[in-house]
TORMIPA-783372 format. One record per residue (C-alpha): x, y, z. Coordinates in steps of 0.02 Angstrom, whole numbers, plus 50000, padded with zeros to 5 digits. Layout:
! residues N
XYZ/...
***
This chain:
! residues 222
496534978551349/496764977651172/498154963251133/497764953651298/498034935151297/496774924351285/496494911751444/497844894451432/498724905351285/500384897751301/500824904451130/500004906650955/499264890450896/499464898250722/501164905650749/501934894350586/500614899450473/500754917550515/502304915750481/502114908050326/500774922750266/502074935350308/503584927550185/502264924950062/501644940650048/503504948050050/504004936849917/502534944449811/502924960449848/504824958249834/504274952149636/503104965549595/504274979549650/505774971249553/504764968549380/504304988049373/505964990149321/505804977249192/504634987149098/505695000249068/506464997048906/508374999248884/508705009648696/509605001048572/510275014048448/511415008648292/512665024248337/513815031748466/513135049148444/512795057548623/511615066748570/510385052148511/510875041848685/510165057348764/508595058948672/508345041048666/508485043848870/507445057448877/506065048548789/506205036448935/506005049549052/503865043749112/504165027349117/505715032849244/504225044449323/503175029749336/504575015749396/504725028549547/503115033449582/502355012849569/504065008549664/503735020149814/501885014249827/502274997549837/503445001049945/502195009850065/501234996250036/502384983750090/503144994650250/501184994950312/500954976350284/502404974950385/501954984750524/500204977650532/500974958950527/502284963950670/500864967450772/499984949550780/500474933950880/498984925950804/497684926950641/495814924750581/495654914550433/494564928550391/496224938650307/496954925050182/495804930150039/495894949050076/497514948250110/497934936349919/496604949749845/497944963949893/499394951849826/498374950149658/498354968549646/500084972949693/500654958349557/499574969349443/500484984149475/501854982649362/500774981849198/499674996949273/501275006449291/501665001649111/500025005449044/500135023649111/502045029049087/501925022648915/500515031848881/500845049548945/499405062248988/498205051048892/496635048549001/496175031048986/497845025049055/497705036449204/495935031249247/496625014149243/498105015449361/497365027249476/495695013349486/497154999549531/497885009049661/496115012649748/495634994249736/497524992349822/496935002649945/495384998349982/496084978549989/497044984850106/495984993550219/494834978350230/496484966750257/496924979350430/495004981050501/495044962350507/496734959850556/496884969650716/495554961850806/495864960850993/496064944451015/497574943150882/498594958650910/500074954851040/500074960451210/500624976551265/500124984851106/499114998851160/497025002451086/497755020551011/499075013550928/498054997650840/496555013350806/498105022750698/498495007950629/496895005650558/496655023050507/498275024550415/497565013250287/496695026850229/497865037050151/498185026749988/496185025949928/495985044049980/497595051149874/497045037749716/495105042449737/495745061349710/497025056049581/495505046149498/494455060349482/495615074249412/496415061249306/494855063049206/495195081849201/496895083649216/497735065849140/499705067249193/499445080149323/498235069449444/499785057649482/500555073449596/499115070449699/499815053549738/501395062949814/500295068149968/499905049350025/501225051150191/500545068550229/498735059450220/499435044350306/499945056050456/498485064150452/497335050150492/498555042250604/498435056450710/496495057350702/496245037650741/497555041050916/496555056450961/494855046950919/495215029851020/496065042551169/494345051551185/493415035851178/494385027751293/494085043351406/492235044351424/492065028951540/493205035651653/492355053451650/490585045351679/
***
C-alpha cells in the first residue's frame, strides 16, 4: 500500500529537515505574495480634487487586476505545496533543487506581475508572465512526481488520493500554456484563461482517482 512504513521505521529519520523545507518554503512564499502589493504604486497628487484621486485610481486599476490575479496563484501555489508537504513523514533529497527552483520562480513573481499590469494589453509583457507561470507550473509538477513516492508518503494515505495529487499539478501549466498562446493573439484577454485553473485542477483530480481506481482494479479482475 501506498504510504506503508518501511521495516524498523520507528519514525522519519528526516522528520527535522522536512520540517525545515516546509517553513522555508512558506517563508518564501509568505514574501513573494506580500511584495505584489508593493508594486502597486500609491498616487501622490498636489490637490484635494475627487475627481483627480479617482482618475489617478482608476489608472491603477491593472496593476489592482494583476495584484489579484499573481496573489491568487501564489496562493494556489502555496495551498498545493501544502497539501503535498502534509502528506510526507519522510523526503528524497531528490526535491531540494526542484523544490528551491519553484521558490526562485515564485520570488520572481512579483516583478512578472509588474512587468505585465504595468504594461497593459502589450504582448511582450504577457508572453513574459504567462512563460513564468508555466515554468511555475511545470517546477511544480516535477517537485509532486518526485515527492509522493511510496516510500515517503505517510501511512494510511490511500494510492487514489496520492494519483490526484499528482495530477492536480496540472492545472497551472495547462491554463498558462493556453494563456501563453492567445497572449500572442489576444495580449490582455489570455489572462481570463488563467481564471479556469480550479475548474482544470478538478478536472484532473478527478481523472488521476478514476485512473489509479481502474488500475488498481485489474489485478483483482484477472
Amino acid at each position: 500500500m501506498v504510504g506503508s512504513p518501511r521495516p524498523g521505521k520507528v519514525m522519519s529519520t528526516n522528520a527535522s529537515q522536512l520540517e525545515r523545507l516546509t517553513f522555508f518554503s512558506d517563508a518564501v512564499f509568505a514574501i513573494a505574495i506580500t511584495l505584489l502589493i508593493i508594486e502597486v504604486h500609491v498616487p501622490h497628487l498636489e490637490t484635494r480634487d475627487d475627481q483627480a484621486y479617482w482618475l489617478a485610481l482608476h489608472a491603477l486599476q491593472p496593476s489592482f487586476m494583476g495584484f489579484v490575479l499573481s496573489f491568487l496563484v501564489i496562493g494556489a501555489l502555496w495551498v498545493a505545496h501544502h497539501r503535498v508537504f502534509g502528506m510526507l513523514d519522510d523526503y528524497s533529497p531528490s526535491i531540494m533543487w526542484p523544490n528551491m527552483l519553484l521558490l526562485m520562480v515564485v520570488a520572481f513573481m512579483p516583478f512578472a506581475t509588474a512587468l505585465m499590469s504595468s504594461n497593459a494589453l502589450a504582448r511582450v509583457p504577457e508572453l513574459f508572465y504567462a512563460s513564468t507561470l508555466l515554468v511555475a507550473g511545470l517546477l511544480q509538477r516535477l517537485l509532486f512526481a518526485r515527492a509522493l513516492q511510496a516510500p515517503f508518503v505517510k501511512p494510511g494515505i490511500s494510492p487514489e488520493d496520492v494519483a490526484a495529487t499528482r495530477w492536480r499539478s496540472l492545472g497551472l501549466p495547462t491554463a498558462a500554456a493556453m494563456s501563453l498562446v492567445a497572449a500572442w493573439f489576444v495580449p490582455g484577454w489570455n489572462n481570463f484563461l488563467l481564471l479556469g485553473i480550479p475548474l482544470l485542477v478538478r478536472a484532473y483530480a478527478g481523472l488521476g482517482r478514476r485512473r489509479a481506481l481502474r488500475l488498481q482494479a485489474v489485478p483483482a479482475a484477472s
